[in-house]
matplotlib code that plots the C-alpha trace (Angstrom):
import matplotlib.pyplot as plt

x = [-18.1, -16.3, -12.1, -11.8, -13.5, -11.4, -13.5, -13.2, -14.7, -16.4, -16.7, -19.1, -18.3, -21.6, -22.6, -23.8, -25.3, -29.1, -27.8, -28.5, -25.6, -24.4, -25.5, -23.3, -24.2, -22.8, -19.0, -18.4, -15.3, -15.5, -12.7, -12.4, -9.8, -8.9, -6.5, -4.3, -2.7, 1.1, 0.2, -2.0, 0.4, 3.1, 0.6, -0.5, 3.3, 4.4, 1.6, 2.7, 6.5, 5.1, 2.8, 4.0, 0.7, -0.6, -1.4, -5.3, -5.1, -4.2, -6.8, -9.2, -8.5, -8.2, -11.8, -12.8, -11.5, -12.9, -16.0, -16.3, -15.0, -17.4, -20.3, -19.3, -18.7, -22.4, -23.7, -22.4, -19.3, -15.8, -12.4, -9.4, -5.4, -3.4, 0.3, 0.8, 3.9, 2.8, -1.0, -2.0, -4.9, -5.7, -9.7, -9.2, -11.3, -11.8, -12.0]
y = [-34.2, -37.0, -37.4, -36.2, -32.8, -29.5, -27.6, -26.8, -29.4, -28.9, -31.5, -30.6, -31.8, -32.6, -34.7, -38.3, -37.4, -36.3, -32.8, -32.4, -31.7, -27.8, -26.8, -26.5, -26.0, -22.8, -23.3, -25.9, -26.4, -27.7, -29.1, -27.1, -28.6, -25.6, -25.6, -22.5, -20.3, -19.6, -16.3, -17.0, -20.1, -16.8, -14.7, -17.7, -18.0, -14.0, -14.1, -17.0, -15.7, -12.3, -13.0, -16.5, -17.7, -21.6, -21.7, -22.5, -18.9, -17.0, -18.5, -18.2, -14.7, -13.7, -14.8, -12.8, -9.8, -10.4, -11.1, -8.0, -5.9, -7.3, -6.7, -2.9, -2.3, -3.5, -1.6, 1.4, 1.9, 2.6, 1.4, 3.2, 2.1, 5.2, 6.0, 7.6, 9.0, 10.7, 10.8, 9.6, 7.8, 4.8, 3.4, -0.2, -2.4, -5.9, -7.7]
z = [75.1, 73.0, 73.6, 70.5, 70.9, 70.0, 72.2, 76.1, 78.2, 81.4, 84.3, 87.0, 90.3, 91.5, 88.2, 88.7, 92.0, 90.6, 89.4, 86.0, 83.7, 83.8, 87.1, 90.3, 93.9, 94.6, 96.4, 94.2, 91.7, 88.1, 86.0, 82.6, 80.0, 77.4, 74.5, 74.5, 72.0, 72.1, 73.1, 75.8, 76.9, 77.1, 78.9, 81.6, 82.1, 82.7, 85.2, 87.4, 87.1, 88.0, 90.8, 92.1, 91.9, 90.8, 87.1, 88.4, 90.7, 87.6, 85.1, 87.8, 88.5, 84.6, 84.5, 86.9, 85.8, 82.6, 83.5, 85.5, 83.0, 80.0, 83.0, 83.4, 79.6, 78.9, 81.4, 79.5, 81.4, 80.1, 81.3, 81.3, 82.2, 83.3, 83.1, 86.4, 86.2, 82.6, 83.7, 80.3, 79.7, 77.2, 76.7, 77.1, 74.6, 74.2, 71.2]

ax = plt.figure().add_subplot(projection="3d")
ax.plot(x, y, z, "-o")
ax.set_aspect("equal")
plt.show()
């Protein structure tokens, strides 16, 4: 992608060796430049204060969590968050 592209941009690690653009060996990192909201810019910040984890951990965990959750929800599945101490239950949805 250009410098001047608004969009994410993704570096692969292995590029320039006789990999073709977009594919990784698997173990291997990639560099991803993303422009966040003030909200998410919040969020990524609660995280790190909450967990004490690098700013890379918690994006990289977020993803992963997403992913799986977008993977059970189109295999049919439904995901719930519960109140324990009221036992209430609330259908989480993504939009």
């Amino acid at each position: 992608m250009s410098p001047k592209s608004t969009g994410s941009e993704l570096t692969d690690a292995s590029q320039g060796r006789g990999r073709s653009p977009g594919r990784r060996a698997a173990g291997s990192s990639a560099r991803v430049t993303v422009n966040l909201t003030a909200r998410s810019t919040k969020a990524l910040e609660e995280a790190v204060a909450a967990t004490g984890d690098t700013q890379t951990d918690v994006i990289n965990r977020a993803l992963q969590v997403y992913a799986y959750l977008e993977s059970a929800m189109a295999e049919g599945d439904r995901v719930y968050l519960e109140n324990a101490e009221r036992q209430e239950r609330e259908r989480l949805r993504f939009f």
